[in-house]
C-alpha positions as CSV (number, residue, x, y, z in Angstrom):
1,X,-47.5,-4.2,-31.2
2,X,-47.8,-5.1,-27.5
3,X,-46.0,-8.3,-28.1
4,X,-42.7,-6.1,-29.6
5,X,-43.5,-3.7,-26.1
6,X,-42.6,-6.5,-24.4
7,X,-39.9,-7.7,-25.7
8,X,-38.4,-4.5,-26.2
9,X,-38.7,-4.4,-22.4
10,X,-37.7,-7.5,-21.3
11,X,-34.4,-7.0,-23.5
12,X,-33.8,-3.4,-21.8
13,X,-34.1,-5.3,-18.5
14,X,-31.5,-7.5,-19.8
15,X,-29.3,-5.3,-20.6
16,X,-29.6,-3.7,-17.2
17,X,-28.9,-6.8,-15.3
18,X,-25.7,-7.3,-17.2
19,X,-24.9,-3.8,-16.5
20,X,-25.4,-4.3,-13.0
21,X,-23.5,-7.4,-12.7
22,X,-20.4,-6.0,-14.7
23,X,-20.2,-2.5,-13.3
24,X,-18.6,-3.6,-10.0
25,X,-16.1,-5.8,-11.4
26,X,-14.9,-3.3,-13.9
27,X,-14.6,-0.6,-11.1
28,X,-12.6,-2.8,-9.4
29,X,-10.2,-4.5,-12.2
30,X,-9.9,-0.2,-13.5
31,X,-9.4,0.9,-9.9
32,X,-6.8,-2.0,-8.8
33,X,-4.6,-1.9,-12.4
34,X,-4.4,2.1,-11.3
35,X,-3.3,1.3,-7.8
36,X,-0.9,-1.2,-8.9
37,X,0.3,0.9,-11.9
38,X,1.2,4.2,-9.7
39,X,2.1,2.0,-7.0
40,X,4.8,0.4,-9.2
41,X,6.3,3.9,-10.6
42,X,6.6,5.0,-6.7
43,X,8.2,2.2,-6.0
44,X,10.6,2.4,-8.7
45,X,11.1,5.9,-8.1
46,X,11.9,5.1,-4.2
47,X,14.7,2.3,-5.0
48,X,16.4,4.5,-7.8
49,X,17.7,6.4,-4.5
50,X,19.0,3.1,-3.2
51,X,19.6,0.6,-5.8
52,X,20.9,1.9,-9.7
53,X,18.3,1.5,-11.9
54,X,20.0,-1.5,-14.3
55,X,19.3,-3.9,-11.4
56,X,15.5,-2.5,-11.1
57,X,14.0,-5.2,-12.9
58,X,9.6,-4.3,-13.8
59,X,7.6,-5.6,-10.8
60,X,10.6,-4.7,-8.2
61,X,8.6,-1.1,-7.4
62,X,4.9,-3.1,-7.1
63,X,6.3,-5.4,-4.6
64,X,8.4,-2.7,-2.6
65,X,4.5,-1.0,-2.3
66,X,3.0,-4.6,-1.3
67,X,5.4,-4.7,1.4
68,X,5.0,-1.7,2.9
69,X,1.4,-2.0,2.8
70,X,2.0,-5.4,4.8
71,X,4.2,-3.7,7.2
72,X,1.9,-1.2,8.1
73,X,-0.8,-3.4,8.6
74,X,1.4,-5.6,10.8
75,X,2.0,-2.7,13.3
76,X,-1.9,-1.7,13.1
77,X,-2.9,-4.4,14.2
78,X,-0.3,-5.3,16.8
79,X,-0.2,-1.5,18.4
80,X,-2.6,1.0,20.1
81,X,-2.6,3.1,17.3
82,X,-5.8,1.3,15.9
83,X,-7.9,1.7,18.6
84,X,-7.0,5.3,18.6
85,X,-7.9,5.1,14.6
86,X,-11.1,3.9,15.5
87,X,-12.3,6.5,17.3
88,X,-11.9,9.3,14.9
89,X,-15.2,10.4,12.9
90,X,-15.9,8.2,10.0
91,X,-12.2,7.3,9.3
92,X,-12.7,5.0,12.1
93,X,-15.3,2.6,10.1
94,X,-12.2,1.3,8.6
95,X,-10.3,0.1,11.4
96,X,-11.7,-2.8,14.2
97,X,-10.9,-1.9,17.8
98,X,-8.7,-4.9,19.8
99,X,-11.8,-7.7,20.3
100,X,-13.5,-7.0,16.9
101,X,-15.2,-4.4,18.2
């Protein structure tokens, strides 16, 4: 009886480990297919203003989003605003003053 104890243990810790290992990455592969998946219907929503929608090919939207996200890191990081960013109370942890600090 002890001996199926233990094994019945040492299988639940298995389990567990796998749980812990996998948990992250699924968070993050469920989290980033959201992000991309809303991030390409706002983009395709933005350049049916501009563009008409035959010439909107799938992806166009995802990669208007990447590019603004570029852009805005771009003038982050080469204006004041980030040090002023990285003053405010705990919204700040996410942004490096000038000199990494």
């Amino acid at each position: 009886m002890k001996y199926i104890i233990d094994f019945i243990k040492e299988r639940l810790g298995d389990i567990l480990s796998g749980f812990v290992f996998w948990l992250p990455i699924s968070i993050i592969v469920l989290v980033s297919s959201f992000l991309f998946t809303n991030l390409e219907d706002f983009g395709r929503n933005l350049l049916v203003l501009f563009i008409p929608e035959e010439f909107i090919h799938p992806g166009f939207g995802a990669i208007l989003g990447i590019i603004v996200f570029m852009l805005t890191g771009i003038i982050l990081k080469n204006t004041a605003i980030v040090d002023w960013l990285s003053g405010v109370p705990f919204f700040g942890i996410f942004f490096w003053k000038k000199g990494g600090k």
